[in-house]
C-alpha positions in Angstrom: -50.8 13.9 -68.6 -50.7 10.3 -69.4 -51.4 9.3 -73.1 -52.4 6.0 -74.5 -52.1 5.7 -78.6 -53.3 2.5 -79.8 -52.8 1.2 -83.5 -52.3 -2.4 -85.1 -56.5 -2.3 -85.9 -57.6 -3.4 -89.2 -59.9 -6.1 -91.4 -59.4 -9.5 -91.3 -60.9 -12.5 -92.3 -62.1 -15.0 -89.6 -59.3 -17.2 -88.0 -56.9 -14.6 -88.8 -54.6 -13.1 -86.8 -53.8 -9.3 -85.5 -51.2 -7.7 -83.1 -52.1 -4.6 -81.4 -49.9 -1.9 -79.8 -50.6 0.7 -76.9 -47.6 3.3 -76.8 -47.6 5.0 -73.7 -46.3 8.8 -73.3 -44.1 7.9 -69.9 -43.0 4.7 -68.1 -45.6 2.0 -68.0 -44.1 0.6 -64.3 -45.3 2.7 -62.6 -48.8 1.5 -63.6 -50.4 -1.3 -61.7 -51.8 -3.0 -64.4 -52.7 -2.1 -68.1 -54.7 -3.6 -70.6 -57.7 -3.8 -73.3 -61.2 -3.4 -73.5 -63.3 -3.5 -76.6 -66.7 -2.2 -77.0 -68.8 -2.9 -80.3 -71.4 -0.8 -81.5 -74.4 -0.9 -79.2 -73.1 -3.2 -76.5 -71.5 -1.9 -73.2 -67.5 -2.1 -73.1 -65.9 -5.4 -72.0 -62.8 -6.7 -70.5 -60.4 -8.5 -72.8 -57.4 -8.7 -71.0 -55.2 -6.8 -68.4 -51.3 -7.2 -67.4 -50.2 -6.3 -63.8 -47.0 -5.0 -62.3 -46.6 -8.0 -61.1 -46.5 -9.9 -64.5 -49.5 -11.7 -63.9 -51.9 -12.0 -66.8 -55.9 -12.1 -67.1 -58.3 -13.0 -69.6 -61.9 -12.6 -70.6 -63.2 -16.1 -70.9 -64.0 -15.5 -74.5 -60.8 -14.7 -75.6 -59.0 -17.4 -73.7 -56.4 -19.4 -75.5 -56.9 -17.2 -78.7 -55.2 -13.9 -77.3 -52.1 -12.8 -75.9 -51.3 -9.7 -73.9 -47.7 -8.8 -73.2 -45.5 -5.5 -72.6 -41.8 -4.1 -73.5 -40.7 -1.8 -70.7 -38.2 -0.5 -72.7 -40.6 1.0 -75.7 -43.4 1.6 -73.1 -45.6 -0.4 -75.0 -48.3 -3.3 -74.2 -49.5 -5.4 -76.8 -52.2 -7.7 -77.4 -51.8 -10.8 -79.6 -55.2 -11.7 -81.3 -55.3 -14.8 -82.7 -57.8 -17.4 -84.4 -60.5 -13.9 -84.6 -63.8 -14.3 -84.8 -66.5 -11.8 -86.5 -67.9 -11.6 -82.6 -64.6 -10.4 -81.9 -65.2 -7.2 -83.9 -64.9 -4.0 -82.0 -63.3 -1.0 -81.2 -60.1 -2.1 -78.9 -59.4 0.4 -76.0 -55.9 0.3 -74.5 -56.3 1.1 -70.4 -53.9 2.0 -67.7 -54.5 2.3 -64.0 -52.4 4.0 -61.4 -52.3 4.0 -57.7 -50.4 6.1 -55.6 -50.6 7.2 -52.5 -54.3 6.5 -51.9 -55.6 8.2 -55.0 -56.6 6.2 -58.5 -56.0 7.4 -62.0 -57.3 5.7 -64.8 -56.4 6.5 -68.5 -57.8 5.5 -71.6 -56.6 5.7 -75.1 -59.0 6.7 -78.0 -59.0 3.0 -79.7 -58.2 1.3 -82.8 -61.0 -0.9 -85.1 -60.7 -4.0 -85.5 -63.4 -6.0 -87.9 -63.1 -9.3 -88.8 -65.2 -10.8 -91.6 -66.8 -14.4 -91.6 
């Protein structure tokens, strides 16, 4: 069984910056594509950004040109650079993997780290 442990959440003042980490239990290659999510209290969860097997990167257009996702095959980790944060930014950040093999589609989730950011 796949697990997803996030961390790097925390308080921060607007226009600060945070790095998150997802650690996963096995190889992330063999996922197609990984990311985040974030979901505040009372809203529905939302994209923020997913990397594919490919390499190729996308982006929630609110968090465009302010975040950074990237990975490290070799510490099966992904990692979202947060940058220039915004209180609207604050949420609880949900790292996501998707797997497809074979016709069937697995999706893991891990349980999320906090991040709030103060104005």
């Amino acid at each position: 069984q796949v697990q997803l442990v996030e961390s790097g959440g925390g308080l921060v003042q607007a226009g600060g910056s945070l790095r998150l980490s997802c650690a996963a239990s096995g190889t992330i290659s063999k996922f197609n594509a990984m990311g985040w999510y974030r979901q505040a209290p009372g809203k529905q969860r939302e994209t923020v950004a997913l990397i594919f097997r490919s390499g190729g990167e996308n982006y929630a257009d609110y968090v465009k040109g302010r975040f950074t996702i990237s990975r490290d095959s070799a510490k099966n980790t992904v990692y979202l650079q947060m940058d220039s944060l915004k209180p609207e930014d604050t949420a609880n950040y949900l790292c996501y993997a998707l797997g497809m093999n074979s016709g069937r589609v697995d999706t893991y989730w891990g349980q999320g780290t906090q991040v709030t950011v103060s104005s």
